[in-house]
C-alpha positions in Angstrom: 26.9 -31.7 6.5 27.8 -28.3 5.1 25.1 -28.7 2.5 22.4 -29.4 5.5 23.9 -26.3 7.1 23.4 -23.8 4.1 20.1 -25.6 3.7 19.2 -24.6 7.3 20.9 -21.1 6.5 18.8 -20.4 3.9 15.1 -21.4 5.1 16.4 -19.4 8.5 16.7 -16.3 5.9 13.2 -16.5 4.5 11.7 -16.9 8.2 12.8 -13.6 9.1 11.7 -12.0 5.4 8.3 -11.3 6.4 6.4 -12.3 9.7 4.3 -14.7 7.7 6.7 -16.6 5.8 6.6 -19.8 8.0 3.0 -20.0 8.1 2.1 -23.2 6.7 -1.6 -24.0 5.2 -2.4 -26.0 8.2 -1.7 -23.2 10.6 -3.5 -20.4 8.1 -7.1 -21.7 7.2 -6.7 -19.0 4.8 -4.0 -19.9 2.9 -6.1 -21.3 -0.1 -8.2 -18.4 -0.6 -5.3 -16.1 -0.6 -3.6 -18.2 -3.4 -6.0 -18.5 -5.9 -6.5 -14.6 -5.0 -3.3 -14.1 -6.0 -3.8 -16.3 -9.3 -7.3 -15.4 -10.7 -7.2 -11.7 -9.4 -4.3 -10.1 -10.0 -1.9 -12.5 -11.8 -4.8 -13.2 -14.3 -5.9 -9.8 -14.8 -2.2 -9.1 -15.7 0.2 -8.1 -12.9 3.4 -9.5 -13.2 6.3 -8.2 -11.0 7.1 -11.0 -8.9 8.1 -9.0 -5.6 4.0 -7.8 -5.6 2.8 -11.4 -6.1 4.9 -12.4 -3.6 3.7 -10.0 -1.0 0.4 -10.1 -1.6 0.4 -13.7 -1.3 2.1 -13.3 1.9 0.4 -10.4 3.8 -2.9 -11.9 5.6 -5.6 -9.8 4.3 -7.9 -11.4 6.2 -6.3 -9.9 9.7 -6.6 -6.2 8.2 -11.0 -6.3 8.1 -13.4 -7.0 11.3 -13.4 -10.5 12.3 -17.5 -10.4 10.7 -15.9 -10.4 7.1 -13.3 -12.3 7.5 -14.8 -14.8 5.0 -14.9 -11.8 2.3 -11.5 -10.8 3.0 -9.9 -12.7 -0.5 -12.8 -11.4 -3.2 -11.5 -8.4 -5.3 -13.4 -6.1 -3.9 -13.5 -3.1 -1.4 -14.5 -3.9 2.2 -15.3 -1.6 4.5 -13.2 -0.6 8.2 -15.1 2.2 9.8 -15.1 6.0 9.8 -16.7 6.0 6.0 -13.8 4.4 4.7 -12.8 1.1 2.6 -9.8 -1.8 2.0 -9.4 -1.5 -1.7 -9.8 -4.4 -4.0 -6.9 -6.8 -4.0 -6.4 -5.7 -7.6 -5.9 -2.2 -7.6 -3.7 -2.6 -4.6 -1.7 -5.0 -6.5 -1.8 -2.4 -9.4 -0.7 0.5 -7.4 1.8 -1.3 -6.3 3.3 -2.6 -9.5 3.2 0.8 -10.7 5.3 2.6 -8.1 8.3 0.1 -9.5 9.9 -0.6 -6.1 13.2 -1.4 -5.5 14.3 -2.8 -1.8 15.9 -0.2 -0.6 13.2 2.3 -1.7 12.1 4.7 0.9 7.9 5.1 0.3 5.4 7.6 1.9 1.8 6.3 1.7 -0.8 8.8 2.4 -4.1 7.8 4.0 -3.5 4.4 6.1 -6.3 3.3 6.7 -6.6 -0.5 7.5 -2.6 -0.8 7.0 -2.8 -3.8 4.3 -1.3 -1.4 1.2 1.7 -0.3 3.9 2.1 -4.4 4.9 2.2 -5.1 1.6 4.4 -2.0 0.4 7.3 -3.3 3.7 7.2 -6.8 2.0 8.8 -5.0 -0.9 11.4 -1.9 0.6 13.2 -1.1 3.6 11.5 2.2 4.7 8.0 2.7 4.7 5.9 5.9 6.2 2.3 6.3 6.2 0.0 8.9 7.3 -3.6 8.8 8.6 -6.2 11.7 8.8 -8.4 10.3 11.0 -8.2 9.6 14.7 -9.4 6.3 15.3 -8.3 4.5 12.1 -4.8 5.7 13.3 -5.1 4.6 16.8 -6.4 0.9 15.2 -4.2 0.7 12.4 -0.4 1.7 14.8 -1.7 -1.3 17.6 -2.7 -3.5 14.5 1.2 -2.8 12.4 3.0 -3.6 15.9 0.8 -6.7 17.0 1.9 -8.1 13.3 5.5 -7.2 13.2 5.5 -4.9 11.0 8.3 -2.8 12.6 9.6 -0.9 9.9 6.3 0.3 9.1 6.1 4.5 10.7 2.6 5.9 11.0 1.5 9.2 11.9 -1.5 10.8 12.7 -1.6 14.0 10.6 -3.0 15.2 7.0 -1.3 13.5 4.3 -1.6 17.0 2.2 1.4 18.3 3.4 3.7 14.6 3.2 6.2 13.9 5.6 9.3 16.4 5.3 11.1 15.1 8.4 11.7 11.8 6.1 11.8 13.4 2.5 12.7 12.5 0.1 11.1 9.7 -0.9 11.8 7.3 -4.0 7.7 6.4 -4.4 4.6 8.3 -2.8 1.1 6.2 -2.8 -1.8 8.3 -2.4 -4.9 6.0 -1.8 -8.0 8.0 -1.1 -9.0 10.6 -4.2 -8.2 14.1 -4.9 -9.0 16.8 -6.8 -5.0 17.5 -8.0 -2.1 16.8 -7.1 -0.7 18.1 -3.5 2.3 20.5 -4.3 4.4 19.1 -1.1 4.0 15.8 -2.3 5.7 16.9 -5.6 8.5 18.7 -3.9 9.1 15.4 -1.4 9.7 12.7 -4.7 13.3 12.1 -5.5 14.6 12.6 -9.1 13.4 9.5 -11.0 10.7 9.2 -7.8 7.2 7.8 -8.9 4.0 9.2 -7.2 0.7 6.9 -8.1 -2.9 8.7 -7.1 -6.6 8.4 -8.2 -7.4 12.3 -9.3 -10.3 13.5 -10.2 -13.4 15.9 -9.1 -16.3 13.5 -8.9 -16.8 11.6 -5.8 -17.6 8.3 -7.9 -14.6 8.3 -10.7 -11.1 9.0 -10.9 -8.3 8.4 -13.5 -5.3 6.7 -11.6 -2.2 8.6 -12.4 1.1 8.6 -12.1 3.9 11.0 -11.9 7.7 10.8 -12.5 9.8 12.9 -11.4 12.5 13.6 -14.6 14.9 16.5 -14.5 12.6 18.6 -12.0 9.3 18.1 -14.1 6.2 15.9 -13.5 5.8 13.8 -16.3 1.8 12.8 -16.1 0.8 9.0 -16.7 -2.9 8.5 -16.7 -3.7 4.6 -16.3 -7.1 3.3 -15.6 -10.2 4.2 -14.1 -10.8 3.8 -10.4 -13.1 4.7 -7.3 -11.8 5.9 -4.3 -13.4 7.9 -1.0 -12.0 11.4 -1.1 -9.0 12.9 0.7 -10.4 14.9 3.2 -7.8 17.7 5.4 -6.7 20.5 2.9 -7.5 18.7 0.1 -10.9 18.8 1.0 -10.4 22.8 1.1 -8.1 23.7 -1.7 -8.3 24.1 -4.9 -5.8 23.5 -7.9 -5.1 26.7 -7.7 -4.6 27.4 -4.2 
């Protein structure tokens, strides 16, 4: 009997984990597609913490794109939402991920929102996690989208990502996923000691290096990890300069 009870205990746990965790194949048409996403896409191509392969197998990709491309939603590559903007490739979200080294109680800022799948799959992983979106109507989409699909620790605002989100600094990993031109000095000034900050810079519109940045003793120590395309950060970055 009191092995049936911790049994019970136990599945009752991983229910509440993430609002997908009891979804059985039957009830998620999807299911399949998302596995072997998960296994050809980004565990074959090399990613290997656990806690990403976990959420991305969990978070329904298919529920973040317009019902039209639903069927598209699993192949690694960028789909479109609206406004000029994309869902990345399963991969580099996977990538970005891995690279930002979470930890569950990690506090994260994600700037540019967009559909919300990187901040679904980011609150699979940590506690605490705050995103930002520029424009208007992705926003408006994306905060009735986060609630319909429980995502309640999820925060999004409306603003430009630029200038981070001091209220909530600081933050143990920042996520920048649209392109820029350098890095934005408030996002520096809002990563903890030992923080990591991953973003696609560079000038052209086509190409970017993804880089990232720990935060050791008060200095940014500059990874640069793979080539990447990205739409541009628009707001201030749009504007400024590296020297601004």
């Amino acid at each position: 009997m009191r092995a049936r009870v911790l049994v019970i205990c136990l599945l009752f746990s991983l229910a509440i984990l993430s609002p997908w965790a009891g979804l059985s194949s039957s009830d998620d048409p999807f299911a399949r597609a998302r596995k072997r996403m998960v296994e050809v896409d980004i565990k074959g191509r090399g990613i290997k913490d656990r806690r990403v392969l976990r959420a991305m197998g969990s978070v329904p990709r298919h529920l973040f794109v317009e019902e039209y491309l639903r069927r598209e939603a699993y192949a690694d590559y960028p789909l479109p939402i609206g406004e000029g903007q994309t869902i990345s490739q399963p991969y580099v979200v996977a990538l970005m991920t891995e690279l930002l080294e979470l930890k569950p109680d990690d506090r994260v800022l994600e700037i540019g929102t967009g559909s919300g799948y990187q901040a679904a799959v980011l609150a699979e992983i940590v506690k605490e996690v705050y995103t930002i979106e520029i424009r208007k109507g992705l926003f408006e989409k994306v905060k009735r989208r986060l609630k319909d699909l429980g995502y309640h620790s999820i925060k999004v605002k409306h603003g430009d990502g630029y200038f981070g989100w001091e209220e909530y600094a600081p933050f143990d990993a920042i996520i920048v996923t649209a392109a820029a031109n350098h890095i934005p000095p408030p996002l520096l000034k809002q990563l903890k000691e030992g923080g990591r900050l991953v973003i696609p810079l560079g000038s052209t519109r086509y190409f970017q290096t993804l880089t990232r940045i720990t935060m050791v003793k008060g200095e940014p120590i500059v990874e640069h990890i793979t080539s990447v395309r990205f739409v541009p950060m628009i707001g201030r970055m749009g504007s400024a300069t590296p020297h601004d």
